[in-house]
N, C-alpha and C positions, 0 to 999 in steps of 0.2 A: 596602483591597482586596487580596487575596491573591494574587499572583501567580504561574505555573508557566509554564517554559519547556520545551516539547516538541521534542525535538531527533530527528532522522528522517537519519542518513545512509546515503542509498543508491548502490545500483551508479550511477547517474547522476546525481544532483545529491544536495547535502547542503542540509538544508531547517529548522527552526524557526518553532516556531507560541507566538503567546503569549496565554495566558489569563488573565481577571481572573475569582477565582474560577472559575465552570464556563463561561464566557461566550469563545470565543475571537476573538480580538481584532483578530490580523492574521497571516500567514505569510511569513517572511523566507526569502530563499537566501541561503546562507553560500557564502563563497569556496571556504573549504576544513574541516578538523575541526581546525587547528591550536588548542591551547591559546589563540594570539593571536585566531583572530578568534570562539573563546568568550568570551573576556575581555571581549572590544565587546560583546557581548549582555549580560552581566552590567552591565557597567556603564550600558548603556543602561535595561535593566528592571526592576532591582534585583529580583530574584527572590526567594521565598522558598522553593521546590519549581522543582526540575528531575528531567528523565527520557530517557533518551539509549538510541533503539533505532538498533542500528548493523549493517550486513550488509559491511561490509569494516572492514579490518584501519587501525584509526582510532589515532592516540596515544594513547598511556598516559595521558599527562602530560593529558588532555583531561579525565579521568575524575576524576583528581587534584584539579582545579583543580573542577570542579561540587562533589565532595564538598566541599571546603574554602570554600564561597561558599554552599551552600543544601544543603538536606534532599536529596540526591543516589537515583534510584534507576535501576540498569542492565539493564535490560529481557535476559532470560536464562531458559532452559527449569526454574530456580531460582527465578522471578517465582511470587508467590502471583497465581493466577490465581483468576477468575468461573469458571473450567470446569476440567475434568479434558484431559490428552493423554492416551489410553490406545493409544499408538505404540511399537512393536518401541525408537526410539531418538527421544525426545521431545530430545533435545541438538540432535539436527540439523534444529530444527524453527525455519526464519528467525524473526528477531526482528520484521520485518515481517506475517510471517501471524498472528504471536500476536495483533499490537497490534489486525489485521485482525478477528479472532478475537473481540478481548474485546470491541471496540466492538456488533458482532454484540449478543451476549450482552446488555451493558449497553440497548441501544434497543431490542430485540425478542426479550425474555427468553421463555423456552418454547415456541420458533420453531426450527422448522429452517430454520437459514438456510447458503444457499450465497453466499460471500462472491469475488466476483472483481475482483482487485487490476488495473489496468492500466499497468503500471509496464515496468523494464528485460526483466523476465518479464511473464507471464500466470500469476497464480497462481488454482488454484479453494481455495478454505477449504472443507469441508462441517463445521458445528457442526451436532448434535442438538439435539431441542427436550429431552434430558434433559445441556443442555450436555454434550456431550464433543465436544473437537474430534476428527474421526477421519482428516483429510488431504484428499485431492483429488488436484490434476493443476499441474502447472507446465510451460510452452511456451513459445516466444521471442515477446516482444515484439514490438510493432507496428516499432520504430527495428531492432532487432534483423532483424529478415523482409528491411526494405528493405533495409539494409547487406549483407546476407549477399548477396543477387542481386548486387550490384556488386563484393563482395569476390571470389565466387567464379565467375562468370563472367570471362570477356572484355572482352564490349564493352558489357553495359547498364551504365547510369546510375546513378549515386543521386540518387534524387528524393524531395521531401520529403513528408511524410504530408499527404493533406490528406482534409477529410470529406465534400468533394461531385466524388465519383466516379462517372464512367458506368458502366452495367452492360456496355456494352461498349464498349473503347478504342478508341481511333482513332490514337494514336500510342504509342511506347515507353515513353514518361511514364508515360501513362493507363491504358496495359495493365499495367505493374505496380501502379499505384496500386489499380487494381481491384482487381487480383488477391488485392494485400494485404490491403485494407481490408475486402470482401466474403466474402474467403475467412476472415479474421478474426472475422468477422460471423458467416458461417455457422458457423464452430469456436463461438464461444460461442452461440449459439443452439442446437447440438447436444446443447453439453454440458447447458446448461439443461433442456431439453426432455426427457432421458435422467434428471434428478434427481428433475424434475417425476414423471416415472411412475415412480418407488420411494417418493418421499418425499412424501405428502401436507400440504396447506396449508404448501408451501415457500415461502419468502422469499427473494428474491435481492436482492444489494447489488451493487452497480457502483461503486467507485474505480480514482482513477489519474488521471494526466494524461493519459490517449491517451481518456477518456470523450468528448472534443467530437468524436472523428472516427469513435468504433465506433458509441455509441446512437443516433443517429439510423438506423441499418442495423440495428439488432432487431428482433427480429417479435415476443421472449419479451417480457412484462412484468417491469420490472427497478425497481428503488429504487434513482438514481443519488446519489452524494455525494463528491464529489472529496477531501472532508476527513475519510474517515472515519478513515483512518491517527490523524492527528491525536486524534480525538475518543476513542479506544482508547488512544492513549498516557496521558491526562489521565485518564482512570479509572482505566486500572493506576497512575500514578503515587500516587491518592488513596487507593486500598486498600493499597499499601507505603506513605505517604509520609503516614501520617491526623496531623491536628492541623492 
C-alpha cells in the first residue's frame, strides 16, 4: 500500500495528513516544521510520496531531508496544476488556495466552484467551470476578529469562539461573540449570494477549522469538508509525483 504524507504548514498550526493510496488515513499536528519532528513522521509512515504546502518561512533543511527520504514535491505557483492562474502575479498566489483550488477542480470538474477556506484568514478561491483559477477576496479570520477587539481596545475581553450564539447578547462575552460569529455569517453569506447572481449552477465548498462555528449560521447552501486542504494536496502531489 502506497503511502503519501501531506504536510500543510500554516499561519497557525503546522498540520499532516497520511494517505494509503488515495484513502486518507488520519491527520496529525506537528510541533513545529523542524527537520527533527519530520523525521518522526518519516519514520513512523515510511512514506513513499510526500508534498509540503507551506505559507511561512519554514527550514531549508525540512525540504532537504523529504527529498532525500521519498519522491518529494513543494507546492509552488511552478506546480503543474488541473487549471490555469491567469493573474497579473500568479507567484503571490498562497500555496494554500492552490491546494484549495485544485481539490475544487479534482471533485467537481466543470463546476464553478467558489471555494472558502476558514483558516488564520477567510480566503474566497473562485475557479471557473472552464478551470481557471481567477482569485477572490481574503479577510481576517474568525481568531483573528476576536483578538483584534482585545488587542485594540481597552477593556473588552478575549473570548473564545463558540457556535451557539444569541442573536442578541446579554453580556460583553456574548456581544462580541455575536458579533463575530453572525457578523461572519452574514460576510460569507453576502459573498455567496453576490457569486450566485453572476455565476450560474455555482458550487460552494466550505473548509477550515472555524466550519463547526460559522455553518450552522448560513442561510446559502454550502458543501462543507474540513479536509478539503488535504485532499488537494494528494492530487497535486499525484500529478507531480506519478508512479
Amino acid at each position: 500500500m502506497a503511502v503519501t504524507l501531506c504536510y500543510d504548514f500554516g499561519n497557525t498550526r503546522l498540520k499532516m495528513a497520511v494517505f494509503d493510496n488515495d484513502r486518507l488515513r488520519e491527520i496529525k499536528v506537528l510541533p513545529d516544521g523542524s527537520p527533527a519532528a519530520v523525521e518522526e513522521t518519516l519514520a513512523a509512515y515510511r512514506p513513499e510520496k510526500s508534498i509540503l504546502s507551506s505559507v511561512i518561512n519554514h527550514e531549508a533543511g525540512t525540504e532537504a531531508l523529504l527529498a532525500s527520504r521519498t519522491r518529494f514535491h513543494h507546492l509552488s505557483y511552478q506546480t503543474r496544476l488541473a487549471f490555469t492562474t491567469p493573474v497579473g502575479r500568479p507567484e503571490t498566489i498562497g500555496a494554500d488556495r492552490l491546494a484549495l483550488a485544485s481539490a475544487a477542480v479534482h471533485y467537481f470538474p466543470g463546476r464553478h466552484n467558489l471555494v472558502i477556506g476558514l483558516g488564520t484568514c477567510v480566503t474566497y478561491n473562485f475557479i471557473s467551470r472552464d478551470h481557471e483559477f481567477l482569485g477572490g477576496a481574503i479577510s481576517p479570520g474568525l481568531e483573528m476578529r476576536l483578538r483584534s477587539l482585545n488587542q485594540f481596545t481597552a477593556k473588552l475581553p478575549l473570548v473564545p469562539a463558540d457556535s451557539n450564539v444569541p442573536l442578541i447578547g446579554y453580556d460583553t462575552a456574548t456581544n462580541i461573540q455575536t458579533g463575530v460569529v453572525m457578523g461572519m455569517a452574514q460576510e460569507l453569506d453576502g459573498f455567496i449570494r453576490a457569486y450566485h447572481e453572476k455565476f450560474e449552477r455555482l458550487n460552494v465548498l466550505l473548509t477550515g477549522g472555524d466550519i463547526v462555528h460559522l455553518a450552522p449560521h448560513l442561510r446559502c447552501p454550502v458543501v462543507t469538508d474540513p479536509d478539503l486542504l488535504f485532499k488537494g494536496l494528494f492530487a497535486i502531489s499525484e500529478a507531480n509525483n506519478p508512479g
